[in-house]
C-alpha positions as CSV (number, residue, x, y, z in Angstrom):
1,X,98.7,101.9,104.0
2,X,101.4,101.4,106.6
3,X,102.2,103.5,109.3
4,X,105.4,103.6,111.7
5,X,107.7,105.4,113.5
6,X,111.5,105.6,113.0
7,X,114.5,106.1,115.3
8,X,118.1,105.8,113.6
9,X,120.9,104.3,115.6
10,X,124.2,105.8,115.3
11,X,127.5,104.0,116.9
12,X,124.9,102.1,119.5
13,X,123.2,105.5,120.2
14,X,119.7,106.4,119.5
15,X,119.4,109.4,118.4
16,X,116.4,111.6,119.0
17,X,115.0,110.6,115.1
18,X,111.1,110.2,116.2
19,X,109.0,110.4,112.7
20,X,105.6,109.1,111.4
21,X,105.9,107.0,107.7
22,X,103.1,106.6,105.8
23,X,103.5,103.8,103.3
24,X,101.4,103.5,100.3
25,X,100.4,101.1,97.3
26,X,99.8,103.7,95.4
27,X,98.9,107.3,95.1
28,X,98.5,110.2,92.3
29,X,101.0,112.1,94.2
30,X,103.2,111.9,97.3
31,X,103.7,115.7,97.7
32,X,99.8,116.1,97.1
33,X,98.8,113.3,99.1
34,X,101.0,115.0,101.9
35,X,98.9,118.3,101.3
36,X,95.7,117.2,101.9
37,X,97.2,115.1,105.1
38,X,98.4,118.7,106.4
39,X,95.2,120.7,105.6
40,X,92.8,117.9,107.3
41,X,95.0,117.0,110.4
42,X,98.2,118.0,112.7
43,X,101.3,116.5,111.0
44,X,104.4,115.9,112.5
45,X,107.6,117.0,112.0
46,X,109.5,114.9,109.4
47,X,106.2,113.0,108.7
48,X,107.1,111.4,105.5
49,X,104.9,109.5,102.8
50,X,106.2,106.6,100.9
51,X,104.3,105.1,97.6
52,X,105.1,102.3,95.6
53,X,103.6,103.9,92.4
54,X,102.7,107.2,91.8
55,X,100.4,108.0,88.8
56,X,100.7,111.8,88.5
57,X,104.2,112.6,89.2
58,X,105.4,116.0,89.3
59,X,109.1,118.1,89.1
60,X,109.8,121.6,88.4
61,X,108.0,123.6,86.2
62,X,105.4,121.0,85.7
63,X,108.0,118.3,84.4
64,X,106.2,114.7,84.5
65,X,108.5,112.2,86.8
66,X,107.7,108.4,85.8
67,X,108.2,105.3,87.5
68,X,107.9,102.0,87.5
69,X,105.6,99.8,90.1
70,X,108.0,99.1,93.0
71,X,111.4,99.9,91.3
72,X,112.4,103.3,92.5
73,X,112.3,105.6,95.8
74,X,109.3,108.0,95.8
75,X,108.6,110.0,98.8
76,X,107.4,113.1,99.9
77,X,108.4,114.5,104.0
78,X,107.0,117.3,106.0
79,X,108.8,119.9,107.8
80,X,107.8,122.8,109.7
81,X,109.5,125.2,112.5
82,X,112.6,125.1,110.7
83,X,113.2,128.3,108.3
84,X,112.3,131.5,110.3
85,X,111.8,133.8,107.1
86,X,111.5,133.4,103.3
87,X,115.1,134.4,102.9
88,X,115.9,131.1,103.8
89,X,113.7,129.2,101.1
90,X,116.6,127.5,99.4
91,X,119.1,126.5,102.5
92,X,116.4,124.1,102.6
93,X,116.2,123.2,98.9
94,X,120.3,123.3,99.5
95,X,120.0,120.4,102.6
96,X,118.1,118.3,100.4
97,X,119.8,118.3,97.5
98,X,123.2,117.6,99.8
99,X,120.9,114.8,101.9
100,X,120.2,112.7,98.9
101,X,124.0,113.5,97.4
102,X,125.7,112.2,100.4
103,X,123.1,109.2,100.6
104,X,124.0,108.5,96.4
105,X,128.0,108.8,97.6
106,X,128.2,106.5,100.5
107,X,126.8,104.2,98.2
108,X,129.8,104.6,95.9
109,X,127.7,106.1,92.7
110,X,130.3,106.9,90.3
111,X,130.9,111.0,89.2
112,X,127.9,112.7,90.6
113,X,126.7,116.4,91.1
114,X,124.3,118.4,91.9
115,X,122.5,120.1,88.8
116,X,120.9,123.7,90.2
117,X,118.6,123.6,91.5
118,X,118.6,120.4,93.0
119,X,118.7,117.3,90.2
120,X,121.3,114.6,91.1
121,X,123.3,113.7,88.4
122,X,125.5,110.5,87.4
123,X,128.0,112.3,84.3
124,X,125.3,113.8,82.5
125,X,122.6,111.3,83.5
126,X,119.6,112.4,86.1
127,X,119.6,109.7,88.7
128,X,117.1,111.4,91.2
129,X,114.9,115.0,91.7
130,X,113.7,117.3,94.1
131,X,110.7,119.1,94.0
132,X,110.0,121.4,97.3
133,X,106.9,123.2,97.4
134,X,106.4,125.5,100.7
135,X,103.3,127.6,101.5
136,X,103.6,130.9,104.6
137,X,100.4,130.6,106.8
138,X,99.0,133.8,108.2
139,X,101.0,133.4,111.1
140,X,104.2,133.7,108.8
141,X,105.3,130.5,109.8
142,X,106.7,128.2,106.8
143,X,105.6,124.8,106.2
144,X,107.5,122.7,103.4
145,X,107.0,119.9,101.6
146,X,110.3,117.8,100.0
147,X,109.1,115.7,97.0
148,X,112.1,113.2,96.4
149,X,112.1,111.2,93.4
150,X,115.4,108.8,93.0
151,X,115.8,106.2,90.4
152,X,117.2,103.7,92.1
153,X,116.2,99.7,90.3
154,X,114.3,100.8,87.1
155,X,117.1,100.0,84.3
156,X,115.6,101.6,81.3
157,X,114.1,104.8,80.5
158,X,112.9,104.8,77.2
159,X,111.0,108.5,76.8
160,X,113.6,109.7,79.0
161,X,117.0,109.8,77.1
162,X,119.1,111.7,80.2
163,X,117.9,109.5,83.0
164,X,119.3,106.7,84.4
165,X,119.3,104.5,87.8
166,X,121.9,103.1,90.4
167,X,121.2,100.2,89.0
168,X,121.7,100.5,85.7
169,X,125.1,102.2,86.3
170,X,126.3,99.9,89.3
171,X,124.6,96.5,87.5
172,X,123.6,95.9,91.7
173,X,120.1,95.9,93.3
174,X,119.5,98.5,96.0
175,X,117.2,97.6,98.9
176,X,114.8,101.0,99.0
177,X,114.0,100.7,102.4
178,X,117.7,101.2,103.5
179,X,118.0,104.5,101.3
180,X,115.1,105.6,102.5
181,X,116.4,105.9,105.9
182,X,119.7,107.1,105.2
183,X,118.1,110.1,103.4
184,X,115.8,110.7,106.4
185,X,118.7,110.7,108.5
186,X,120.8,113.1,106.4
187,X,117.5,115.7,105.6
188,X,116.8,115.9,109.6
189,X,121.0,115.9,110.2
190,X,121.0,119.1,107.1
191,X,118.0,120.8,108.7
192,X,119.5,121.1,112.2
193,X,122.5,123.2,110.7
194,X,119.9,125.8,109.4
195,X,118.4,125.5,112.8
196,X,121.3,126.5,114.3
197,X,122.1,128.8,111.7
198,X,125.0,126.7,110.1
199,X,123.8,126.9,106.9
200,X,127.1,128.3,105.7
201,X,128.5,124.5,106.0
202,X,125.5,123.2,103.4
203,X,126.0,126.3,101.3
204,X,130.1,125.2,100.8
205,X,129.4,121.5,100.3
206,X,126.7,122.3,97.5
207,X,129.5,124.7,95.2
208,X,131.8,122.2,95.7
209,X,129.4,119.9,94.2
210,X,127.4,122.0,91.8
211,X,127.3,120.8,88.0
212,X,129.3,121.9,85.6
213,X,130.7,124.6,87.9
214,X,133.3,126.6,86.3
215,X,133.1,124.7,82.9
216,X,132.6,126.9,79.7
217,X,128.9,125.6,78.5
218,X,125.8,126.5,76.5
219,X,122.8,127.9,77.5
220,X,119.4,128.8,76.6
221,X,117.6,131.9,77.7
222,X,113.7,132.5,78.4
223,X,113.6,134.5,74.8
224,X,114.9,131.0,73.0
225,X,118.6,133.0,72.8
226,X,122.0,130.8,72.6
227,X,124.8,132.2,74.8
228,X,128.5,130.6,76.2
229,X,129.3,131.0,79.7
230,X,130.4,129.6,82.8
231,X,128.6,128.5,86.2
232,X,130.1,131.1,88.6
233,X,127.6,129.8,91.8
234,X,123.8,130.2,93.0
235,X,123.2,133.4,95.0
236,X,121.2,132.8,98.3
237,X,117.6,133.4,96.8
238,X,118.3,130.4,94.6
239,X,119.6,132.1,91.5
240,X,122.1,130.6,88.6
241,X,125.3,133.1,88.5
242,X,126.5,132.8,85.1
243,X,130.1,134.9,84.0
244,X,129.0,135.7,80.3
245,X,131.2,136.3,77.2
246,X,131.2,140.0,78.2
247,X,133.2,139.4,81.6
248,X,129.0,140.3,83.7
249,X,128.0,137.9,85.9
250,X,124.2,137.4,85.5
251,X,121.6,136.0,87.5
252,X,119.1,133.7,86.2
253,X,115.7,132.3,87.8
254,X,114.6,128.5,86.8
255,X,112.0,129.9,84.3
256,X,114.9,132.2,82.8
257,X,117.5,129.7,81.8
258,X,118.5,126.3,80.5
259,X,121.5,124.3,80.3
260,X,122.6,122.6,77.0
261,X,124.8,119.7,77.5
């Protein structure tokens, strides 16, 4: 285990970037590793864990996220202080997913989007998730943890027919280190617009980047029912607006529906 702190230098600046990174060989999980950190001791802001291999990854709804030994990004960062209320739950989920999208397009990664709620996608290939689990203490302060998972050198997937990597599309190695940082840099850049309650900016750039936005699709309800419709937006509380055959707009939780493409 490796620990360090980082400070990010913009145009011969340094900006006020202070964080603790906790490197690891291995670990079962980095968001669980993270939660028994923050229930032992007093983490820091932006304290982030890093692991080579993690045997018991995790995404939503109890998906499994594999990985090969040293190939991809795993990482999990800490942030507390920021939202003020639970209304503002997914601004956050929003500045991540646009943290790692902006990280994926300055490193020219061809056609992506963001898939509600937050998987990165390369055409219709996941290329990195997000799994953000937050906890209120009694003092009704929030504490989050980000759970980032991006394929970044592993070039084949074989249980896993809808993944890919930046390599495999690009044909290029990608150090991880360097994408680490640049994701730090954009998470704490994203969090200090809902800090200073900007979060209007994040909420534009993610429909102007959501998947399949305004494209006539198939989905899947909760009951195992077929419908058409289109991706009209995600409300504020994190649900999928959907305009349906009968000309309704309907709202959908992450349990309640599922894309067919």
């Amino acid at each position: 285990m490796f620990i360090f702190d980082a400070y990010v230098f913009l145009n011969g600046i340094i900006l006020n970037f202070f964080m603790k990174i906790i490197k690891l060989n291995a670990t079962e999980s980095t968001n669980d590793f993270l939660k028994t950190l923050s229930r032992n001791e007093v983490v820091e802001n932006y304290t982030t864990i890093v692991a080579l291999n993690q045997t018991k990854g995790k995404g939503q709804m109890g998906s499994i996220w594999e990985s090969e030994i040293g190939k991809n990004l795993i990482m999990s960062t800490f942030t507390k202080n920021l939202l003020s209320n639970v209304d503002e739950i997914f601004h956050l989920n929003v500045a991540v997913s646009l943290a790692v999208f902006n990280v994926l397009e300055e490193l020219s990664i061809p056609n992506i989007k963001i898939k509600w709620p937050n998987d990165i996608m390369s055409d219709n290939k996941k290329i990195a998730g997000i799994l953000i689990e937050n906890s209120i203490k009694s003092d009704s302060k929030i504490e989050s943890i980000i759970g980032i998972g991006v394929n970044v050198n592993q070039k084949f997937f074989d249980n896993f027919i809808n993944a890919s990597s930046l390599s495999a599309i690009t044909n290029l190695e990608f150090d991880l280190d360097t994408i680490l940082d640049r994701i730090l840099f954009q998470i704490k850049k994203n969090c200090i617009l809902i800090s200073t309650n900007k979060s209007d900016i994040l909420w534009k750039n993610y429909h102007n980047n959501l998947f399949k936005e305004g494209v006539p699709m198939a989905f899947e309800d909760d009951f195992k029912n077929k419908f058409m419709g289109i991706i009209y937006g995600v409300s504020t509380e994190g649900k999928l607006q959907v305009l349906t055959q009968d000309d309704s707009i309907k709202f959908f939780g992450i349990k309640q529906i599922k894309m067919l493409y």
